[in-house]
C-alpha positions in Angstrom: -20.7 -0.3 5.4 -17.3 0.6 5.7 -15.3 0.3 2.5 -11.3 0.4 1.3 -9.5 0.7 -1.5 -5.9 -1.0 -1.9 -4.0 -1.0 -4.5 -1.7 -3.9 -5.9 -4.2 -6.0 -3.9 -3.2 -9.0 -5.8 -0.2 -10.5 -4.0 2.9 -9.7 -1.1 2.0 -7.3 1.2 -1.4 -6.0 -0.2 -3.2 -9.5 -0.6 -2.1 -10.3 2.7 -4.0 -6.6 4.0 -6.6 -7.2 1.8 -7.4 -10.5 3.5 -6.8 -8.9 7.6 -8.8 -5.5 6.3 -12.2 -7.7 5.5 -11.2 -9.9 8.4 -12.2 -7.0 10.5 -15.5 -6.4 8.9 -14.7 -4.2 6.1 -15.6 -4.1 2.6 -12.4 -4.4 0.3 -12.3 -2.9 -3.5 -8.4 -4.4 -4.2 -6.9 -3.9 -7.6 -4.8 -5.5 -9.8 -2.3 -4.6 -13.0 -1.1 -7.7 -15.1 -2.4 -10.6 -13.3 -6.5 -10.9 -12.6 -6.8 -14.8 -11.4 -4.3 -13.6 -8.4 -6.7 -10.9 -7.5 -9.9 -13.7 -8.4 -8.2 -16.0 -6.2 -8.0 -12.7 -3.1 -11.5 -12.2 -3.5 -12.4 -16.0 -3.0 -10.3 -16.4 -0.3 -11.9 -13.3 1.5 -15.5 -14.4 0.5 -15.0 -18.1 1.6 -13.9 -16.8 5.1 -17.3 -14.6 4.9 -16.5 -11.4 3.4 -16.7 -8.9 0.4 -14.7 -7.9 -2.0 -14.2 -6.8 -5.7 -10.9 -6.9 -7.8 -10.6 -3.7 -10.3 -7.8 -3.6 -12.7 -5.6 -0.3 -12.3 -2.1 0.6 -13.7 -1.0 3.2 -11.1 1.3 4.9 -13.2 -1.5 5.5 -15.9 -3.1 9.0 -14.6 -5.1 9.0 -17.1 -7.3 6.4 -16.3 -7.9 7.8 -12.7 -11.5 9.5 -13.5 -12.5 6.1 -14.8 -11.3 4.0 -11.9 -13.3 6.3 -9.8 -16.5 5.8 -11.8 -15.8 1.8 -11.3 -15.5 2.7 -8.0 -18.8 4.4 -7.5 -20.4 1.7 -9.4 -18.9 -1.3 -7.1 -19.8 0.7 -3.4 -23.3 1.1 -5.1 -23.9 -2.6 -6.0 -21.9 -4.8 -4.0 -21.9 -2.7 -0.6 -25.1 -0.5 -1.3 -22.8 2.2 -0.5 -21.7 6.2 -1.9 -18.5 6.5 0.3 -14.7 5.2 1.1 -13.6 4.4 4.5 -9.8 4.2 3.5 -7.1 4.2 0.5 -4.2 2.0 0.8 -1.7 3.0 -1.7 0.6 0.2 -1.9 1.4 -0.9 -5.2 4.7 -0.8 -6.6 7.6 -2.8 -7.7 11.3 -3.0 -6.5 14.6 -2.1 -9.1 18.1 -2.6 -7.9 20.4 -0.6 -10.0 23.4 1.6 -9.0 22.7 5.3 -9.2 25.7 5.4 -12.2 23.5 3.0 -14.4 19.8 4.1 -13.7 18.4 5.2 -17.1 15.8 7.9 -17.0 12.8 5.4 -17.9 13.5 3.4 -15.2 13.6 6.6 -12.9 10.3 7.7 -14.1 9.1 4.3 -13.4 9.6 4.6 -10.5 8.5 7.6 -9.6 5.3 7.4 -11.6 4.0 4.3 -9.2 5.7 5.2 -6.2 5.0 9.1 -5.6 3.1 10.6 -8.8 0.4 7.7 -8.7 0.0 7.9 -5.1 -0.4 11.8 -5.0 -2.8 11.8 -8.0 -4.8 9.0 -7.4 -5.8 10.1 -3.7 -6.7 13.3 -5.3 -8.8 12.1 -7.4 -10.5 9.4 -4.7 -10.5 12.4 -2.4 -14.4 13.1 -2.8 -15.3 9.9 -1.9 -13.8 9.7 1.5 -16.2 9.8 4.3 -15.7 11.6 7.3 -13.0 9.9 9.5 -11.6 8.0 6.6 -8.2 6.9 6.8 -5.5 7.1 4.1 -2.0 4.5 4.5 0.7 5.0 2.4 3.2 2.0 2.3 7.0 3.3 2.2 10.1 1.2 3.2 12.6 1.0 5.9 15.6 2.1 2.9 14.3 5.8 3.4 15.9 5.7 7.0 18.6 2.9 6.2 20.8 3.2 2.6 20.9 0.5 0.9 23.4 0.3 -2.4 21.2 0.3 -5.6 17.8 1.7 -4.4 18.1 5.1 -4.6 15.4 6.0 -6.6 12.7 3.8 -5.3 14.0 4.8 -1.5 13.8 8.7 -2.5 10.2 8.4 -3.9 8.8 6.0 -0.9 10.8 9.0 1.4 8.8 11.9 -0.6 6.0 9.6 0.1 6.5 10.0 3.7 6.4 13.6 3.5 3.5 13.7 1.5 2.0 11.5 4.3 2.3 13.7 6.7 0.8 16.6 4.0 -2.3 14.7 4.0 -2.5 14.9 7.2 -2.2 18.0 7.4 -4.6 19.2 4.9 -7.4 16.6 5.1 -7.9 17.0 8.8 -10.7 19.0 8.8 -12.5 16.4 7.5 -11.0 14.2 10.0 -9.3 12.2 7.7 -6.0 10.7 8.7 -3.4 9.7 7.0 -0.4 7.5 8.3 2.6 5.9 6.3 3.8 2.3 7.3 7.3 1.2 6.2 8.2 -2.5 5.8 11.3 -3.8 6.8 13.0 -6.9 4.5 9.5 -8.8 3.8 9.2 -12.1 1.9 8.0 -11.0 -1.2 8.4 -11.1 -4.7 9.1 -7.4 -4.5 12.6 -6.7 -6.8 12.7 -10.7 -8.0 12.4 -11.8 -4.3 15.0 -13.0 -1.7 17.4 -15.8 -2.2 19.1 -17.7 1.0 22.0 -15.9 1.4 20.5 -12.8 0.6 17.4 -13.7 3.5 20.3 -15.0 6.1 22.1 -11.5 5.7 18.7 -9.8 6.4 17.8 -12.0 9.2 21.3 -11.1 11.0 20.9 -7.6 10.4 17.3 -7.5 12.3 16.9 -7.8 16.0 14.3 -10.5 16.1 16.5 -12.3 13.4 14.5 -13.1 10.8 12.8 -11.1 7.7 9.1 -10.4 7.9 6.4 -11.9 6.2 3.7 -10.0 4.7 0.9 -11.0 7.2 3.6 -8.7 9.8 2.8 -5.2 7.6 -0.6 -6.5 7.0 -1.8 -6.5 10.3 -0.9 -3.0 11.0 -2.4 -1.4 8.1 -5.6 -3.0 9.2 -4.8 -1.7 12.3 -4.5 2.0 11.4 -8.0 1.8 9.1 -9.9 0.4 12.3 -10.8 1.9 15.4 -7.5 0.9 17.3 -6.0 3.8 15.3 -8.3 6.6 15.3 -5.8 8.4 17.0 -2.5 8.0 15.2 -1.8 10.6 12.6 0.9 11.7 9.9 3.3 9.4 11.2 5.2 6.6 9.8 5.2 3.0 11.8 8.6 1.4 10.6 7.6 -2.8 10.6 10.8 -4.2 10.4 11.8 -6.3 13.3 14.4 -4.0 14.2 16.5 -3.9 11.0 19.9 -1.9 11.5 19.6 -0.6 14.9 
């Protein structure tokens, strides 16, 4: 049985994958930080449509507690799937803060870089082991690394490092013929950085070729895409989802 992990499973984006991952026939091990009955209510929804999945709580900026979430990983692939290995690792949780560079404090710069590069690194590291052969490894970014946008910098440097690193992965883990891809989100209705407000959604829209903003199902479909079959053969690149923003 063929099993992912994703993390921030519990809402936006991730929910969304979680739900079009186990769609295809895949075991899902989602987690969650502050809010469990969102990630309860994933897992129903996936197991009322017929599949399987487990919600474990995780705080991606905790390093620390990245042996133990392994061992609760173990322990959920042996009793819910019968199985020892991972098929993938979604590393997509993370949270959005719009301040200008001049008034970014350095807690809310480590933050940021503590969920959005340092958790990602180190938490693939220490999943590494479990990865079967021909795993696949997605990394989500954003569509700011390419396009600036006033009072992101820090989160759009980290998700760029995070590209890079993507393509690291690929680099070293393909001799186990893992891959390891990045997809980057365009403006998505989530509640990512408080959410979007009408005027703030009709600026996006007119900036985007097909003239509207995404929804998360859009991004979810392609990371399902790149952990199936359909994408054995993509590798350390980044898949921008955005509609066509600022071309």
């Amino acid at each position: 049985m063929s099993v992912i992990v994703i993390t921030g499973g519990s809402r936006g984006i991730g929910a969304s994958a979680a739900e079009h991952i186990a769609q295809r026939g895949l075991g899902v091990i989602l987690t969650y930080n502050v809010n469990p009955q969102a990630a309860a209510s994933v897992v129903e929804r996936i197991e009322r449509a017929g599949g399987k999945a487990v919600a474990l709580k995780l705080d991606v900026s905790d390093l620390g507690s990245f042996v133990a979430f392994r061992q609760s990983v173990v322990l959920a692939l042996r009793d819910t799937w019968d199985a020892t290995t991972l098929s993938g690792l979604v590393n997509n949780a993370g949270y959005g803060l719009f301040n200008p560079l001049a008034t970014v404090t350095q807690a809310q710069f480590d933050g940021l870089f503590n969920v959005h590069l340092k958790g990602p690194f180190f938490l693939t590291q220490a999943l590494l082991p479990l990865f079967a052969e021909n795993a696949s490894i997605v990394n989500l970014t954003s569509a700011t690394t390419r396009v600036a946008t006033a009072g992101v910098a820090p989160y759009a440097a980290f998700k760029g490092g995070l590209e890079v690193l993507t393509r690291y992965m690929a680099k070293e883990f393909g001799e186990r013929r893992i891959r390891a891809n990045a997809v980057s989100p365009g403006a998505i209705r989530t509640e990512l950085g408080g959410g979007l407000n009408n005027e703030f959604e009709a600026l996006l829209a007119g900036q985007t070729a097909l003239g509207r903003v995404g929804e998360p199902q859009d991004v979810a479909r392609v990371i399902a895409m790149l952990l199936s079959p359909e994408g054995a053969w993509i590798n350390a690149q980044t898949l921008e989802v955005s509609g066509g923003y600022t071309i």
